[in-house]
C-alpha positions in Angstrom: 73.5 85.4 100.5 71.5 85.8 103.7 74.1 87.7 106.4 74.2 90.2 108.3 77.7 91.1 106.8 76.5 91.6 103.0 74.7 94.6 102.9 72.9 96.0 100.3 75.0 100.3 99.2 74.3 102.4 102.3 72.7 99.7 104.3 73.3 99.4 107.8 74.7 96.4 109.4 72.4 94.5 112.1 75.0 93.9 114.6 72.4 91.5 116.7 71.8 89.1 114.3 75.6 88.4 113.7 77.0 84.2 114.8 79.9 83.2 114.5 79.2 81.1 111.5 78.4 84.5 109.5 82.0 85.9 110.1 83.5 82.3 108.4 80.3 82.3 105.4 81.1 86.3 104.5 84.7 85.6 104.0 84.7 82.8 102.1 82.3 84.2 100.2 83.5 87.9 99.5 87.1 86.4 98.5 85.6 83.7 96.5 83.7 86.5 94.6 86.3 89.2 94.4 88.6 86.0 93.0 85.8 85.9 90.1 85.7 89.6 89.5 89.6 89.9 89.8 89.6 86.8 86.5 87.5 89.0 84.8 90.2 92.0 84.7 93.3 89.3 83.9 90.6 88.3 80.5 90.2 91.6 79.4 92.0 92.2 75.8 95.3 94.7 76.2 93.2 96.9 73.3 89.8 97.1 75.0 91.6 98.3 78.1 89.8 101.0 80.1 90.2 103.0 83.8 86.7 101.4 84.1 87.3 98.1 83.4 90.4 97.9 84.8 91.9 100.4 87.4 88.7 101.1 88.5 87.1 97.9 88.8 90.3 96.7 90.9 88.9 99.9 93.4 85.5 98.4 93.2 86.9 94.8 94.3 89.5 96.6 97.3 86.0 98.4 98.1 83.9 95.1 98.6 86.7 93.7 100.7 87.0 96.2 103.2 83.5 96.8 103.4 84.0 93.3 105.1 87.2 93.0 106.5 87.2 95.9 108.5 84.1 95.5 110.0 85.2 91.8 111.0 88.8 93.9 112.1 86.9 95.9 114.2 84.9 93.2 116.1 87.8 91.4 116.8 89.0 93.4 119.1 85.2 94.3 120.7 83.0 91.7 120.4 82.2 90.5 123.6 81.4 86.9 122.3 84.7 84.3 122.4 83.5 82.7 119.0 82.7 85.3 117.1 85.8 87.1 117.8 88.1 84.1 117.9 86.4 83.7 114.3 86.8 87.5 113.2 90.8 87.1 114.2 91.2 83.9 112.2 89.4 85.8 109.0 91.8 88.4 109.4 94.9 86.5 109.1 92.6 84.8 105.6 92.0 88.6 104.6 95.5 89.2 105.3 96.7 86.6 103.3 94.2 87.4 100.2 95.1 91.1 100.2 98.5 89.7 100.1 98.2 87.5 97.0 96.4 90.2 95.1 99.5 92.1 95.8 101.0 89.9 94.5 99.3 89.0 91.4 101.2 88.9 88.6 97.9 89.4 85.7 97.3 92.1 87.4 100.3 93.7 87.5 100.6 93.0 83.7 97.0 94.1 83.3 97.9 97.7 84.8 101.0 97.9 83.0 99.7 97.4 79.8 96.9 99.9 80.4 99.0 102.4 81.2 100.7 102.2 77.9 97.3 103.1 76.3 96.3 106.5 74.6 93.7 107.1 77.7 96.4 106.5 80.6 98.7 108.2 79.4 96.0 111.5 79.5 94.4 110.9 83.0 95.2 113.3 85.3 94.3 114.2 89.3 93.7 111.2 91.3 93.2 108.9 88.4 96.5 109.6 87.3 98.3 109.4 90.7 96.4 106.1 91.6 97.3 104.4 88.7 101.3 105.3 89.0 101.3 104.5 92.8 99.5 101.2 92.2 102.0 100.2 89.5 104.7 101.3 91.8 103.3 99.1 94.5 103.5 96.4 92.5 106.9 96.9 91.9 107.4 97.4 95.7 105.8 94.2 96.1 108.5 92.1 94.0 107.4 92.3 90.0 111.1 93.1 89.2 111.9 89.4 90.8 111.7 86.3 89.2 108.2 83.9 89.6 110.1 81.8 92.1 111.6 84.7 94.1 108.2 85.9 94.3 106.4 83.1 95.7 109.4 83.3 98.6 107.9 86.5 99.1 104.9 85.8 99.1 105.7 83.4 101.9 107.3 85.9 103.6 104.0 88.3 103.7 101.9 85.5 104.8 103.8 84.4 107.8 103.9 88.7 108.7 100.4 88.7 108.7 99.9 85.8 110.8 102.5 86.8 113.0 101.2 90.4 113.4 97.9 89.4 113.7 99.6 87.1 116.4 101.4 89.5 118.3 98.0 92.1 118.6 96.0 89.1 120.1 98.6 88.4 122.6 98.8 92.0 123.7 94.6 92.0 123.9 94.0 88.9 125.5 97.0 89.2 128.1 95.3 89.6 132.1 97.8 90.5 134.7 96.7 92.1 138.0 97.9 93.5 141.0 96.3 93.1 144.3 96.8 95.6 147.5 95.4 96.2 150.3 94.0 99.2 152.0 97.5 100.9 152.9 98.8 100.9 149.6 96.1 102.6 148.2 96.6 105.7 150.0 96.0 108.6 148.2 93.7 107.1 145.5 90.2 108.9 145.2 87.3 107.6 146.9 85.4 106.4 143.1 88.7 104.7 142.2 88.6 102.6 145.5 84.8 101.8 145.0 85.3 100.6 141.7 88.6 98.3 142.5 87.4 96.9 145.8 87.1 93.4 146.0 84.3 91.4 146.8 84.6 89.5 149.7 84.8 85.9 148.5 88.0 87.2 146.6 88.6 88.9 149.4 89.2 85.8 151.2 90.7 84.0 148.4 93.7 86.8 147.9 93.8 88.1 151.5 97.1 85.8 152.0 98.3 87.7 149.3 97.8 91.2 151.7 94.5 93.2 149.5 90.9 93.2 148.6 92.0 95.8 146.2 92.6 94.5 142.2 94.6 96.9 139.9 94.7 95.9 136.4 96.5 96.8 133.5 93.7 98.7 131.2 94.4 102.5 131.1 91.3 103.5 133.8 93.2 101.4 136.5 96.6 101.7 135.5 97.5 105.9 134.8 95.2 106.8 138.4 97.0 104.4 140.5 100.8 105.1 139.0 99.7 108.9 139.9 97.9 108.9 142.9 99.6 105.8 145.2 101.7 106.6 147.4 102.9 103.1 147.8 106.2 103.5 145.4 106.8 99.7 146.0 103.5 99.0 144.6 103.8 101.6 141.7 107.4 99.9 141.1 105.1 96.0 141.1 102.6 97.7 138.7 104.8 99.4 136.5 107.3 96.3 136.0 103.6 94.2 135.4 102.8 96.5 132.7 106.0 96.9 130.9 105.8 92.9 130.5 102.6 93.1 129.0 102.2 89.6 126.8 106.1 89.4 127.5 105.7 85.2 128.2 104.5 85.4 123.9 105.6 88.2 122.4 109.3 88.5 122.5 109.4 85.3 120.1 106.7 86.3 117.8 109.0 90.1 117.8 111.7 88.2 116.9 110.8 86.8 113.7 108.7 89.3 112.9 111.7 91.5 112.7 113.7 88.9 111.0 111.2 88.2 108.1 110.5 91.9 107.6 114.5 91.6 106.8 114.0 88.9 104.5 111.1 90.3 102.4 113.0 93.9 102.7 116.7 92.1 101.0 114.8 90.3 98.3 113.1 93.2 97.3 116.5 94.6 97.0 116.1 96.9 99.9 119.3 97.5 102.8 116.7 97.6 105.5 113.3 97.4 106.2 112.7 101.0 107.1 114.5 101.8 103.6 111.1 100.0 102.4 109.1 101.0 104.2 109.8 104.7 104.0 110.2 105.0 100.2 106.1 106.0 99.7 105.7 108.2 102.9 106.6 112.1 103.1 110.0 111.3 104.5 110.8 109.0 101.5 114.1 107.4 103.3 115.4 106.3 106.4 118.0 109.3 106.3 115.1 112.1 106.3 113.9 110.3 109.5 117.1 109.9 111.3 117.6 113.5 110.9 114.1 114.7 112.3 114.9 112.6 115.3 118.4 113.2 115.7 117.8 117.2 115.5 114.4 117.4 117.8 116.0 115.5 120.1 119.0 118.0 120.0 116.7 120.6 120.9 114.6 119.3 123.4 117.2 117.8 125.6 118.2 121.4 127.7 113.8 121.4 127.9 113.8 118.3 129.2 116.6 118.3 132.2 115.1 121.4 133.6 111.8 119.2 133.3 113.6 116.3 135.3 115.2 118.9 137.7 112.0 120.1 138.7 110.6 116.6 139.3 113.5 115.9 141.3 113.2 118.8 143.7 109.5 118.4 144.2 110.6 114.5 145.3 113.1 115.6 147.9 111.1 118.3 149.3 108.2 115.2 149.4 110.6 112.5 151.0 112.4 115.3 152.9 116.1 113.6 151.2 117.6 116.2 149.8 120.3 114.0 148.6 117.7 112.1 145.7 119.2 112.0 142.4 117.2 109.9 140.5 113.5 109.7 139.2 112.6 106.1 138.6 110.3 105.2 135.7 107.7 104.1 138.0 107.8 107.7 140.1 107.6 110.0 136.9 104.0 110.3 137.0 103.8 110.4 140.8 106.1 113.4 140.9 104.5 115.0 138.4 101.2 114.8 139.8 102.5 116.1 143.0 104.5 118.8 141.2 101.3 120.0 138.9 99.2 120.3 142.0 101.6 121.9 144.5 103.9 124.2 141.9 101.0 124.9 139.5 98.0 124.2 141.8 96.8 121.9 139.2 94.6 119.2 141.3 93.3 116.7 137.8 91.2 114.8 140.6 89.5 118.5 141.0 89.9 119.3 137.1 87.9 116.5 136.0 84.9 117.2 138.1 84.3 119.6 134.7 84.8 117.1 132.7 81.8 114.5 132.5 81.4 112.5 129.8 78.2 112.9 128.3 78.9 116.6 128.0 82.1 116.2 126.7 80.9 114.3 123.9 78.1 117.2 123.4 80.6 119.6 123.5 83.1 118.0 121.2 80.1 117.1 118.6 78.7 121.2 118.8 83.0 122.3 118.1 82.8 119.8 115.2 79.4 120.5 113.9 80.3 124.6 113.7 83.9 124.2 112.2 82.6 121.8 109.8 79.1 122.5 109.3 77.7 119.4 110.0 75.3 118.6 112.6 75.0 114.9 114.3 71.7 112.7 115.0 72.1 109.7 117.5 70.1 106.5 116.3 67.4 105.4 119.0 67.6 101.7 119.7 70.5 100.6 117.3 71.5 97.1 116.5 75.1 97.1 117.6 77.8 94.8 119.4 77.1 95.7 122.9 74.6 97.8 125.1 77.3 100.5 126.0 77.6 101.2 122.0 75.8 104.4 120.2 75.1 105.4 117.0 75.1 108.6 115.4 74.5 109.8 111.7 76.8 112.7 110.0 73.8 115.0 108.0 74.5 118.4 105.5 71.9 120.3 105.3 69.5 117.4 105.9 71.2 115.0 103.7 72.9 111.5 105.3 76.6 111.5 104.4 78.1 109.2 107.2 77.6 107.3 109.7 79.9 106.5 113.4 79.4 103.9 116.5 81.0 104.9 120.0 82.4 102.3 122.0 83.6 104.4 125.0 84.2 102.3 128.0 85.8 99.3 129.3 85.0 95.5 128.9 86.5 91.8 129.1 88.7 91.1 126.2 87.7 94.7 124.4 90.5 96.2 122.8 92.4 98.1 126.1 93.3 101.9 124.2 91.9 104.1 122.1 91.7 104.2 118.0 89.2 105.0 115.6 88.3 101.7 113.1 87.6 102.5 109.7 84.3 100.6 108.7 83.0 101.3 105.1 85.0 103.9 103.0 83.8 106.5 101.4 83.6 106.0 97.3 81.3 107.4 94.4 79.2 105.0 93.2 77.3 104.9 90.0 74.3 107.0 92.0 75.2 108.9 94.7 78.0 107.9 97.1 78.8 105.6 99.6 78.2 106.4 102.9 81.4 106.4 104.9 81.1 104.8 108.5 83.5 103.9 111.2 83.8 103.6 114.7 85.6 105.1 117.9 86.6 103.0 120.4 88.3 104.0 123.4 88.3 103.3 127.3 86.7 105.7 129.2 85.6 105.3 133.2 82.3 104.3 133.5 79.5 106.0 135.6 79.1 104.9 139.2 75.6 104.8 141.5 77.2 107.7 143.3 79.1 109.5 140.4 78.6 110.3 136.7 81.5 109.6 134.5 84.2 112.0 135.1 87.4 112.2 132.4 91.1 113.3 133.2 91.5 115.9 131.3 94.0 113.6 129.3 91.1 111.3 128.4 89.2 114.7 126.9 92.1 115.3 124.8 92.4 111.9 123.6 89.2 112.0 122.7 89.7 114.9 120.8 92.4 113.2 118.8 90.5 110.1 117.8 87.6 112.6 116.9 89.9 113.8 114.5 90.5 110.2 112.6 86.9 109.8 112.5 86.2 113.3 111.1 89.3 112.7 108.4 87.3 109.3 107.9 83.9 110.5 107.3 84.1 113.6 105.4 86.2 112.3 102.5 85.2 113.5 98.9 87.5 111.0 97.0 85.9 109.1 93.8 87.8 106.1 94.9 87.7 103.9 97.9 91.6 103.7 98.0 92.1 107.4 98.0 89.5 108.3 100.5 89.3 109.4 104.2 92.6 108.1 106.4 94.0 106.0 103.5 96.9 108.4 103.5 101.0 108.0 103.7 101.3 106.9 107.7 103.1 110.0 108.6 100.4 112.1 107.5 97.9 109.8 108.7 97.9 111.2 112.6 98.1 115.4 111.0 93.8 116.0 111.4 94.2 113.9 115.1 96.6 115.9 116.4 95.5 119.4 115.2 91.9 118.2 116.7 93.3 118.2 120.1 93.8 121.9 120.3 90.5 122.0 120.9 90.7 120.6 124.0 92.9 122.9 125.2 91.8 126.4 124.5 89.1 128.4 126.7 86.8 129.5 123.7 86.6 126.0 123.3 86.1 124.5 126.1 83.9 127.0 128.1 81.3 125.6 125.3 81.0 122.4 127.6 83.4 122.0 130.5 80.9 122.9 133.6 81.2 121.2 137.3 79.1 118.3 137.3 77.5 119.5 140.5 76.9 122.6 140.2 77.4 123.3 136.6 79.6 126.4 136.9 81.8 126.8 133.7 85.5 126.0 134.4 86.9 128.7 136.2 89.4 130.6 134.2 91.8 130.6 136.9 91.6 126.4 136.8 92.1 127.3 132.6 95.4 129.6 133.3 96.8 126.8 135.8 96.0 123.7 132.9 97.8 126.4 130.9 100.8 127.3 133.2 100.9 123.0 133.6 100.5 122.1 129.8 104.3 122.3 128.8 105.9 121.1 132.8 107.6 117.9 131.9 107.4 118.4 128.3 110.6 117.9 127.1 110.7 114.5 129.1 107.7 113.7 126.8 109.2 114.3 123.2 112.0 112.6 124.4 110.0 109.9 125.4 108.0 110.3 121.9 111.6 109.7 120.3 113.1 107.2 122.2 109.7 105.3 120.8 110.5 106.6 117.0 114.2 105.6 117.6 113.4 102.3 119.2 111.1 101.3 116.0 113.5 102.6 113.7 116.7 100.8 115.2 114.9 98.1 115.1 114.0 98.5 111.2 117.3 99.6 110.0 120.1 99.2 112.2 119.1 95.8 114.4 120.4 92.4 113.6 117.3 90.2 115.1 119.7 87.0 114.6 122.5 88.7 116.1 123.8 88.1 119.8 122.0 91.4 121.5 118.3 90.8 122.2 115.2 93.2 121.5 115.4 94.0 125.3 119.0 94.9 125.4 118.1 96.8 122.4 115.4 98.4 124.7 117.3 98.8 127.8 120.5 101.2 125.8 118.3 103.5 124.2 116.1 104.3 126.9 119.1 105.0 129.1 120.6 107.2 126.1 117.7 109.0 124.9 115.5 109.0 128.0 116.1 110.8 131.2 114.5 107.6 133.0 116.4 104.5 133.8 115.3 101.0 132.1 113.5 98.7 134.7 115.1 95.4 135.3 113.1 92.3 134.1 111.0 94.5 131.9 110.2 93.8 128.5 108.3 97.0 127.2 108.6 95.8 123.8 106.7 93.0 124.1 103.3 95.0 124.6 104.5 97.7 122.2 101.8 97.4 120.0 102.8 100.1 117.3 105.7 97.7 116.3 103.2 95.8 114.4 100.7 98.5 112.8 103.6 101.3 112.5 106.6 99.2 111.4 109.6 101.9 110.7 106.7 104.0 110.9 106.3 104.8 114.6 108.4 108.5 114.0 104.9 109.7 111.9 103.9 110.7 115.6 105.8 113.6 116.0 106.7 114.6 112.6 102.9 114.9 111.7 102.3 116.9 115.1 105.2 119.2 113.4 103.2 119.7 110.3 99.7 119.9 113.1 101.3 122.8 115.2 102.0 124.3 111.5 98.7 123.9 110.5 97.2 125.2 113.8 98.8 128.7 113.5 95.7 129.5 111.3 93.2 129.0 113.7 95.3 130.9 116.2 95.4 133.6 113.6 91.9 133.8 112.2 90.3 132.2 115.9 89.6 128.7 116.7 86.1 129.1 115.7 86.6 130.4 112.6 84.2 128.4 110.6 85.7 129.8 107.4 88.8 128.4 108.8 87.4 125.2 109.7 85.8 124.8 106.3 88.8 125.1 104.4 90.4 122.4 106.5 87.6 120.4 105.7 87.5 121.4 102.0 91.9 121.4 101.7 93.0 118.5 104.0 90.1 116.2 105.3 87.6 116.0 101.8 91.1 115.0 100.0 92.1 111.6 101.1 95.4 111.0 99.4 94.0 112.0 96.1 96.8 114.6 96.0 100.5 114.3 97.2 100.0 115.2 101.2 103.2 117.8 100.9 100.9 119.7 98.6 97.8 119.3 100.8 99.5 120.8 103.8 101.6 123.9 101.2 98.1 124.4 100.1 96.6 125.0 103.2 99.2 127.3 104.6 100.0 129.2 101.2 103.6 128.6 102.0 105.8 125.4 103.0 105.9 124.2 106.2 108.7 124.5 109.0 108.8 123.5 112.9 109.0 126.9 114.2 105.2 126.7 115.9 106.0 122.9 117.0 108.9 124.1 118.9 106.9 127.3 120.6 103.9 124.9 121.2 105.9 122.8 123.9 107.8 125.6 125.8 111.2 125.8 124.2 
């Protein structure tokens, strides 16, 4: 089959060649196939059984489907053409629903089960042993103790979640709100902001009854500068309430029932909740375990975070001159604290990111990575990718290829509005050599102007750094089987090599390797270092809170929300903000709408901060040994990011400390 989908092992895709047609033709195709090759497991005799013909082969299948589907995944969200990804989002929801009936399979269930009775199963060991048990187990998970009819219900049930999640992403991408302002309210936004929000002059004209020729949208570039910087609170108030009803006019019925089949599919699996599912494979195997990590950080970071809101307080009534303020609005937080960074701490991030352009940042992060990890990284001249901006790089060993990554760093019309690494092609051994694992960073960085290079917040650097860490976890898996490798992990291990990664970003040693004025290329000052350092922990107990009132929220509304009772989503929203958070819910808002973590990280959302608790743990080594201790970094490539989930990730993180893990450097590592 001629397309530009189908490669040929280790191939690389041609991007420009890719129609709309192609995305339909390789789907059809690679399901109608894998259907063939998944008949030819169900026909094998229960005697002639092997891991080849059997477990394996149901790897090699999962492998040629995601070689596909998560390159289609991917361009759904970038591609700048309407067709093709209008095409790639309707082959996701048939992906969806394919991976779905293989789940559902009831040969193959029978086909695993009966091998594992065999002579040979019952001897494998390592990963062979573990995938076969959790596969089996999945099944089971997936409804093989129900009867044939309860199980088409459920498979119903699946189907619609797809859709529906697939659903509720697309109305969170494709949702445009904007606001406009003129000259007045944006006072105190830098010069390069203005330039690059200033209206021309025919929609000058055509929005000057509306009192601007200044556009503020809702992608992270536009919105985090202006909610700091602008002194007009009314405005910050509009923008704010804007953003926090983010696909709001679509979303809040596609929540709904998403939350109510999730309840259905949990109940006739014989579940109490959904999060009681959902939790059983993970590292915190029950909803119990979770509501305790919650229940007990937040406990201790509540004191943190009321001197946090004190401080921010003060610094407003010394700024509005009212000393009788009591409250910090939502929509002021990061006003105050910009104010309060610069003034208390000297901390000016307009002045900060002048050391922070983005071509050397990237140079700086790939030269950290490459010593740690001994690799070294080779950008591809003149690649064949989905848009100009896009740049590809090859991961070599001592001169040999052994993956590949695309960066997609800066804003676009309908591109996916955050930042995330997209897996590609996983890593697997093949019968010579091994597959060459690939993937792709995407993120939204500001762009160069005429006058200016790029310049990142320092935030942006360390978010960077974090979805660095994915693709690194992604790229330099070991594992023998597609399943097992790279970030195919339990969910709240999954974000463990991101968040360590970000240290990086953070320490001097570190950053003095590329962090230079992009004038006059002086090395950042370590006086500007101590004041980032002084600055990194103000308001950080207002942030964990923040981080839980997210966990909670997604938990709540997984194992202790009633999505058919009488109290809505945003009620929901509106109590535990105002219990956990220090910040009062905005009226008319409906955050949840654009929450887009409710669909990926179902009952999952928690794995945030409980694998930054296992991160800081982690970390302690490199504060111990030094953070460019290449031994160091070699044995977290060799212990945690090689392994996959070939072994349980409890033991991958004991094995890499010597000793189990507690919270202790978690808790010193935000100031309490």
């Amino acid at each position: 089959m001629n397309n530009p989908l189908l490669i040929e092992n280790n191939q690389i895709i041609d991007f420009n060649k890719l129609s709309g047609k192609d995305i339909n033709d390789v789907t059809s195709y690679i399901i109608e196939r894998s259907k063939e090759k998944l008949n030819r497991i169900y026909k094998i005799n229960d005697d002639e059984r092997t891991f080849e013909n059997t477990v394996r082969s149901l790897d090699n299948i999962f492998n040629d489907l995601m070689k596909v589907s998560e390159v289609i995944s991917l361009l759904a969200y970038v591609h700048p053409d309407d067709e093709i990804r209008n095409n790639c989002l309707e082959c996701t929801s048939e992906f969806g629903r394919f991976f779905n009936e293989i789940s559902l399979s009831e040969d193959l269930y029978i086909a695993f089960k009966n091998y594992s009775e065999t002579s040979e199963a019952k001897n494998l060991n390592g990963p062979y042993k573990k995938y076969l048990k959790e596969t089996i187990e999945e099944f089971e998970r997936n409804g093989f103790a129900l009867t044939k009819e309860k199980r088409e219900q459920l498979k119903i049930y699946k189907d619609k979640l797809s859709d529906l999640g697939i659903q509720f992403d697309a109305n969170i991408n494709s949702y445009e709100d904007f606001l406009v302002v003129n000259e007045y309210q944006m006072e105190g936004l830098p010069e390069d902001y203005k330039k690059s929000h200033l209206q021309d002059d025919l929609h000058a004209e055509r929005v000057s009854k509306a009192g601007g020729t200044y556009k503020i949208g809702l992608d992270y570039p536009s919105y985090i500068p202006f909610m700091k910087y602008s002194k007009s609170d009314e405005s910050r108030k509009k923008l704010a309430k804007k953003y926090k009803n983010t696909a709001a006019d679509k979303n809040l019925e596609v929540l709904k029932q998403i939350l109510i089949e999730r309840e259905k599919m949990a109940k006739l699996l014989g579940y109490k909740t959904f999060a009681e599912y959902r939790t059983e494979d993970r590292m915190a195997r029950n909803p119990e375990n979770v509501w305790n990590f919650e229940n007990k950080l937040r406990e201790r970071v509540r004191l943190k975070a009321e001197k946090d809101y004190e401080e921010l307080l003060q610094i407003k009534r010394e700024y509005l001159g009212d000393n009788s303020a009591e409250i910090i609005e939502s929509w002021e937080s990061m006003f105050y604290n910009n104010i309060l960074l610069k003034e208390k701490y000297e901390l000016d991030n307009q002045k900060l990111k002048e050391y922070f352009e983005v071509g050397r940042v990237i140079d700086g992060l790939f030269r950290i990575a490459q010593h740690l990890y001994g690799v070294k990284f080779e950008e591809v001249n003149s690649p064949s990718v989905w848009n100009d901006d896009v740049r590809f790089f090859e991961v070599k060993e001592e001169n040999k290829l052994i993956a590949r990554f695309y960066l997609d760093l800066y804003p676009r019309k309908n591109k996916y509005n955050h930042a995330a690494m997209f897996g590609m092609t996983p890593g697997k051994k093949l019968d010579v050599g091994y597959q060459i694992p690939t993937a792709s960073l995407v993120c939204n960085f500001p762009k160069a102007t005429e006058e200016r290079p790029a310049l990142m917040l320092h935030n942006d650097v360390v978010t960077f750094f974090h979805e660095f860490g994915h693709l690194m976890h992604d790229l330099l898996t070991k594992a023998e089987l597609a399943s097992q490798a790279g970030t195919n992990v339990a969910r709240d291990f999954v974000e463990m090599p991101s968040q360590i990664f970000e240290n990086w970003a953070w320490d001097y040693e570190s950053l003095s390797l590329f962090a230079r004025h992009y004038k006059t290329d002086e090395v950042l000052p370590k006086e500007l270092h101590n004041k980032m350092i002084a600055a990194k922990n103000v308001g950080s107990g207002l942030h964990v809170l923040q981080q839980i009132f997210y966990g909670t929220l997604d938990m709540t509304f997984h194992d202790k929300f009633d999505p058919n009772g009488e109290k809505t989503t945003t009620e929901l929203v509106e109590e535990l903000q105002n219990e956990i958070t220090l910040y009062k819910f905005q009226e008319g808002t409906h955050f949840e709408a654009g929450f887009g973590h409710l669909n990926g990280y179902a009952a999952g959302y928690y794995s945030y901060l409980w694998a930054l608790v296992f991160a800081e743990d982690m970390f302690s080594e490199f504060k111990q040994h030094g953070i460019m201790d290449q031994e160091t970094g070699m044995k977290l490539r060799k212990l945690v990011l090689e392994k996959g989930s070939t072994i349980e990730e409890m033991e991958i993180v004991k094995q890499f400390l010597g000793r189990k893990p507690n919270e202790e450097a978690f808790i010193k590592s935000i100031g309490i």
